[in-house]
Backbone as JSON, one array per atom type, in Angstrom:
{
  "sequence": "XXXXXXXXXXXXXXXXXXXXXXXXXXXXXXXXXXXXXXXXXXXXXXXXXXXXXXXXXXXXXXXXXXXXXX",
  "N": [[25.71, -39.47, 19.35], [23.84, -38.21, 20.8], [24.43, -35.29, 20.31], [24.55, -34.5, 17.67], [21.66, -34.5, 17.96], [20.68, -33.17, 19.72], [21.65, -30.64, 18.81], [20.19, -30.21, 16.42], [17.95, -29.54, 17.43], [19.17, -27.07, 18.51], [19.44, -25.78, 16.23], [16.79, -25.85, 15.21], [15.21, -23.84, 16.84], [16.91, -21.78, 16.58], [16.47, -20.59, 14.01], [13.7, -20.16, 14.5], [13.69, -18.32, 16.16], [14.78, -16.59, 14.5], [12.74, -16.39, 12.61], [10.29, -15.23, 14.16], [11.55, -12.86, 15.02], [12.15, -11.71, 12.44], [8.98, -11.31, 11.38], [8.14, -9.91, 13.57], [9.62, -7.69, 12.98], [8.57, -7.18, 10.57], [5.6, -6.24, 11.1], [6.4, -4.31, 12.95], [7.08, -2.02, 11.01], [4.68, -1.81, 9.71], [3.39, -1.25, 11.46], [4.3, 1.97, 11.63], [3.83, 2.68, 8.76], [1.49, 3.0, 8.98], [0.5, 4.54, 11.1], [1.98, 7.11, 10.03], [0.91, 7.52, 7.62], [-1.99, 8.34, 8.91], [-1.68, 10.23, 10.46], [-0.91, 11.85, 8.26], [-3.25, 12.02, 6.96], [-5.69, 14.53, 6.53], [-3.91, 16.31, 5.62], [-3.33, 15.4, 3.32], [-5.82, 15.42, 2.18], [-7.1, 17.26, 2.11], [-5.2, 18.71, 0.39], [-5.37, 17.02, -2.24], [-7.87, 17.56, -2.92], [-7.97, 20.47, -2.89], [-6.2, 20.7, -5.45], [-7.63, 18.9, -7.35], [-10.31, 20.74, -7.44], [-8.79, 23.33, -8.83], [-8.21, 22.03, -10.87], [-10.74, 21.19, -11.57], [-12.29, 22.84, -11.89], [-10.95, 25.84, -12.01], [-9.49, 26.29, -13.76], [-10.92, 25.47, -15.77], [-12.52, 27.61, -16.21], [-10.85, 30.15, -16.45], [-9.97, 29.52, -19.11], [-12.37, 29.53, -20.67], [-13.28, 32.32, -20.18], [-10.37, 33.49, -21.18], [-10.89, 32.17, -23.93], [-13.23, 33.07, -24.92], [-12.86, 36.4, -24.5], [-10.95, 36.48, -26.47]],
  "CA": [[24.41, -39.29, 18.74], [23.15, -37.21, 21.57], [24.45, -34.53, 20.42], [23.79, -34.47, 16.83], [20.03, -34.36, 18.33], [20.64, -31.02, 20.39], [22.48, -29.39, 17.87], [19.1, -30.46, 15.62], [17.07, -28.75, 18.26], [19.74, -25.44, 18.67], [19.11, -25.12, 14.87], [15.49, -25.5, 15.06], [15.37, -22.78, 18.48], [17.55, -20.32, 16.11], [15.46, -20.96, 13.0], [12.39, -20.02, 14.95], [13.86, -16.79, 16.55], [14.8, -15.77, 13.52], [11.38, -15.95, 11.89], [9.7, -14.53, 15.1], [12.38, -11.24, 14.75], [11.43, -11.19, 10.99], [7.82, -11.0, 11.59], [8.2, -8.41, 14.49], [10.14, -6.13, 12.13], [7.45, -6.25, 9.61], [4.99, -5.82, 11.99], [6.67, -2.6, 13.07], [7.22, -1.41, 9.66], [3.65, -1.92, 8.74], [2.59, 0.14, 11.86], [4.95, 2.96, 11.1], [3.66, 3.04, 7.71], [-0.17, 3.14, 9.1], [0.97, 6.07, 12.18], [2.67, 8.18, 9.36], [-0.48, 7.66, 6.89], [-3.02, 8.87, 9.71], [-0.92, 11.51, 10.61], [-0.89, 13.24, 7.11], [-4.44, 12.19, 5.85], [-6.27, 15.44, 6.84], [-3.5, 17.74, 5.27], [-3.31, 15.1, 1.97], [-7.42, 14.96, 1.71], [-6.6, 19.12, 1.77], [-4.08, 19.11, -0.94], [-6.06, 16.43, -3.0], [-8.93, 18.75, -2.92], [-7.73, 21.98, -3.8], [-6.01, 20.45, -6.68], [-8.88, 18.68, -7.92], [-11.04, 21.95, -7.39], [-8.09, 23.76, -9.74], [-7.84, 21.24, -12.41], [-12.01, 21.3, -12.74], [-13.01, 24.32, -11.88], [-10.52, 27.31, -11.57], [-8.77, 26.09, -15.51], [-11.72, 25.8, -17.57], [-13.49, 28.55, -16.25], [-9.91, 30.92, -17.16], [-9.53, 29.0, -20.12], [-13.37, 29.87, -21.03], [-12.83, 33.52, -20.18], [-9.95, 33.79, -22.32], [-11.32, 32.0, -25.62], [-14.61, 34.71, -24.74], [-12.24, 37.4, -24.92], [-10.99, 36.02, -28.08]],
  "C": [[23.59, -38.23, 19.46], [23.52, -35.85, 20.99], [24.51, -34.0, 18.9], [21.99, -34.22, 17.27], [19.68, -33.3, 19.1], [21.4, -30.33, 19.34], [20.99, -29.31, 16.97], [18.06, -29.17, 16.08], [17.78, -27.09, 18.35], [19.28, -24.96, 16.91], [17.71, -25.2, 15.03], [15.13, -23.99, 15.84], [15.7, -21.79, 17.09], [16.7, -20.12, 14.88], [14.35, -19.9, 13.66], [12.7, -18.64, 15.17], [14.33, -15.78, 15.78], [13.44, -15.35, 12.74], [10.69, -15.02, 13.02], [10.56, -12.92, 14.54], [11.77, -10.76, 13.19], [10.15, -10.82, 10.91], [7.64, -9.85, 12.44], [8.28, -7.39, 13.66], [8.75, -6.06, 11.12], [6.31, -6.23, 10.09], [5.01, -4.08, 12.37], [6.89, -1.98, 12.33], [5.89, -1.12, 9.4], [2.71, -0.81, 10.2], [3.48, 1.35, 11.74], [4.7, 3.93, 10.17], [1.94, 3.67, 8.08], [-0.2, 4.73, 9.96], [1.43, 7.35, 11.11], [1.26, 8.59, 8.12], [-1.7, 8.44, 7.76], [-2.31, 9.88, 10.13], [-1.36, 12.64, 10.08], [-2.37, 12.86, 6.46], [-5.24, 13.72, 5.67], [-5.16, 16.47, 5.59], [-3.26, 16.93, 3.21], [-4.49, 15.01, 1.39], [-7.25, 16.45, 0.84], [-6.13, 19.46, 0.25], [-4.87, 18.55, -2.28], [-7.63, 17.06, -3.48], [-9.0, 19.68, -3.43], [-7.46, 21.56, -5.05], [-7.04, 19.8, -7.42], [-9.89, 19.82, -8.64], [-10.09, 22.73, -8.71], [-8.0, 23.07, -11.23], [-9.48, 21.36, -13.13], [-12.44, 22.27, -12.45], [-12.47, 25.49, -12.59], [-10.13, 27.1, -13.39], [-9.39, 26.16, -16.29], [-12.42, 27.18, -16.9], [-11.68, 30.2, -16.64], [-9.65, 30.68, -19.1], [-11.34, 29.42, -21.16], [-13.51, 31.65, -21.46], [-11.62, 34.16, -21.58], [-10.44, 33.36, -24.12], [-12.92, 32.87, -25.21], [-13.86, 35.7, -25.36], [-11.73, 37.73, -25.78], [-12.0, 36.65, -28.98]]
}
């Protein structure tokens, strides 16, 4: 019987260190994802910007120009 009751306990133990490892990893996944996001914000604010600026500005004011010239 004793040992039905440590084997109980080695499965609980491995159980546990498995969830702990699982949590770690997505832990380190989720800062990975945050380090790689702060990284590129500055050059995706950039990009998100210009294109913005192009879609309302630079297009109708060509697109104005030409139906003028029309």
């Amino acid at each position: 019987m004793r040992k039905q009751g440590s084997r109980n306990r080695m499965t609980d133990l491995e159980e546990l260190v498995g969830s702990i490892r699982y949590r770690s990893q997505l832990i380190s996944r989720a800062q990975k994802l945050d380090s790689g996001i702060i990284t590129t914000r500055r050059a995706g604010f950039l990009a998100g910007f210009i294109t913005a600026a192009v879609f309302v500005l630079v297009i109708p004011l060509i697109i104005w120009r030409f139906i003028g010239a029309i």
